[in-house]
N, C-alpha and C positions, 0 to 999 in steps of 0.2 A: 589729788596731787600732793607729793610731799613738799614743808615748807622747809627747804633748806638752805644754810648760804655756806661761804665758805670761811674760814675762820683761819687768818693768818696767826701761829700760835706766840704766843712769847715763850721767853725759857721756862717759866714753871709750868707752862703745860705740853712740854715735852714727856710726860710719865704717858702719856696716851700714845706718841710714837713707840714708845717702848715696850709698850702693854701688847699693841697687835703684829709689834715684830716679831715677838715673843713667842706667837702663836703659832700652833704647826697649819692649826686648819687653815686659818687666814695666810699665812707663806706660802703653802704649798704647792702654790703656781712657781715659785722661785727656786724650787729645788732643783738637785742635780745636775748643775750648770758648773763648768771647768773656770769659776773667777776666782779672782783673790783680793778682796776685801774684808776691811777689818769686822771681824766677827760673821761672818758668813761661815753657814753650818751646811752642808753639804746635802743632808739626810734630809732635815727637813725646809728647807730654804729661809728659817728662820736668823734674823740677824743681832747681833746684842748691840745693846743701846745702854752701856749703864749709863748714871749720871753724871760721871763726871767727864763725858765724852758731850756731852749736850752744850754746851756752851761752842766748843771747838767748832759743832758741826752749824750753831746757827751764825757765826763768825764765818764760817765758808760759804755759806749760801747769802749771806749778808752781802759777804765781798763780794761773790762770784754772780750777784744779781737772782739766783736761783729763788722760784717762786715753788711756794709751799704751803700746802693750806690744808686744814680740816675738814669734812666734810660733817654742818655740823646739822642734826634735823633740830630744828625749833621747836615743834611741838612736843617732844618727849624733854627736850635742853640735854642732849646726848650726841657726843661727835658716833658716826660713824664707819668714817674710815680718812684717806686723804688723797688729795690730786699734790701734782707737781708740772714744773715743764722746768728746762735749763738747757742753755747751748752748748752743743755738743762740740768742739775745735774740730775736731779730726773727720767727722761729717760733714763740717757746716752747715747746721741746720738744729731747730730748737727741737726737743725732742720731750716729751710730757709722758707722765704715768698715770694709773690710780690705782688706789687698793680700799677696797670695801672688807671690813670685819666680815669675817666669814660670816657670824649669825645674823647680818643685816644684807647676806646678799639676796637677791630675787625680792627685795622689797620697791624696788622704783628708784633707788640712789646712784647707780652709775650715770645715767643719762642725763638725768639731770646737774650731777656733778659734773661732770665732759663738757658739757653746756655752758656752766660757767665757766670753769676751766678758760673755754675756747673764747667768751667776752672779755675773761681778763688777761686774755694775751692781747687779743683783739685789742683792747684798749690802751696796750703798752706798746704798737705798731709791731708787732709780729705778724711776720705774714701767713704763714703756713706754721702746722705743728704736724710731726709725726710719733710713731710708736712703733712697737713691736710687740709680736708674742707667735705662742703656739697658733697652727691654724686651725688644730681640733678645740682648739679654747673657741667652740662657737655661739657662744652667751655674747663674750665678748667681742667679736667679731659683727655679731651683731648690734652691741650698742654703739660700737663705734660707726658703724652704716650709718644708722638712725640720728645719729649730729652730723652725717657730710662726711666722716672721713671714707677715701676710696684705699683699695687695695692699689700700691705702684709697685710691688716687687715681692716675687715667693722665697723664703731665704730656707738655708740646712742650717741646723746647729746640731751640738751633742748635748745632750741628755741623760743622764745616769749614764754615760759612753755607747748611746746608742743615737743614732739620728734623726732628728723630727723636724719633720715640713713648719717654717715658720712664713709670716706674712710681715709686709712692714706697709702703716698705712699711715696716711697724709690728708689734712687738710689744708684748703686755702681759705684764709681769713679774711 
């Protein structure tokens, strides 16, 4: 079992967000998608992160309450990716992510990171947390099962301007 925890960053170690947003392997589930956000690359769904944007952004999730954490393994002393959750207004409902470095995925770290994820909402009285994605993403469809989260609704989105079956799933805390 991997010894992981999760690792709320300060601003100098924000060069690690930057490093695997940067990445095409690790984006590449975020490509192709019709948003408009600052730095968002279309092609590869990589997003820019310079540094003098790093302060602005942890001042937003500061104010905005948004939790955000490393996914860090202890035994190597290496982060390997990160989780989030933050309220969504126009939903109503707290809605959480993760992204694992692409060369650390199929090692045992999403589930376990979900897991804590879902204590530390858990612990900040959230009650439920949901997500989205593709629903050929079925790695992750699968990990999210494996902590509790059920499938409540099959959604369409566009993709490179073509339409793909999405899923959006929910836990209760």
């Amino acid at each position: 079992m991997k010894n992981i925890t999760l690792h709320v960053p300060e601003l100098k170690d924000y060069w690690y967000e930057q490093k695997i947003e940067a990445d095409p392997l690790t984006m590449s589930y975020n490509a192709g998608y019709d948003v408009s956000y600052y730095g968002y690359h279309y092609d590869t769904g990589c997003i820019d992160f310079p540094e003098e944007r790093w302060k602005q952004v942890l001042d937003k999730r500061t104010k905005e309450n948004r939790y955000f954490a490393y996914i860090k393994d202890n035994d190597i002393n290496e982060y390997v990716g990160y989780v989030n959750y933050q309220y969504n207004k126009s939903e109503n409902r707290y809605e959480c992510g993760i992204v694992v470095e692409a060369k650390y995925r199929g090692c045992g770290y999403s589930k376990l990171a979900l897991k804590l994820l879902c204590d530390t909402a858990k612990a900040e009285g959230i009650k439920e947390l949901y997500d989205n994605f593709e629903i050929d993403r079925e790695n992750t469809l699968n990990v999210f099962k494996a902590v509790g989260f059920e499938v409540v609704e099959e959604q369409i989105w566009k993709k490179f301007n073509k339409k793909v079956r999405g899923v959006l799933v929910k836990i209760q805390l």
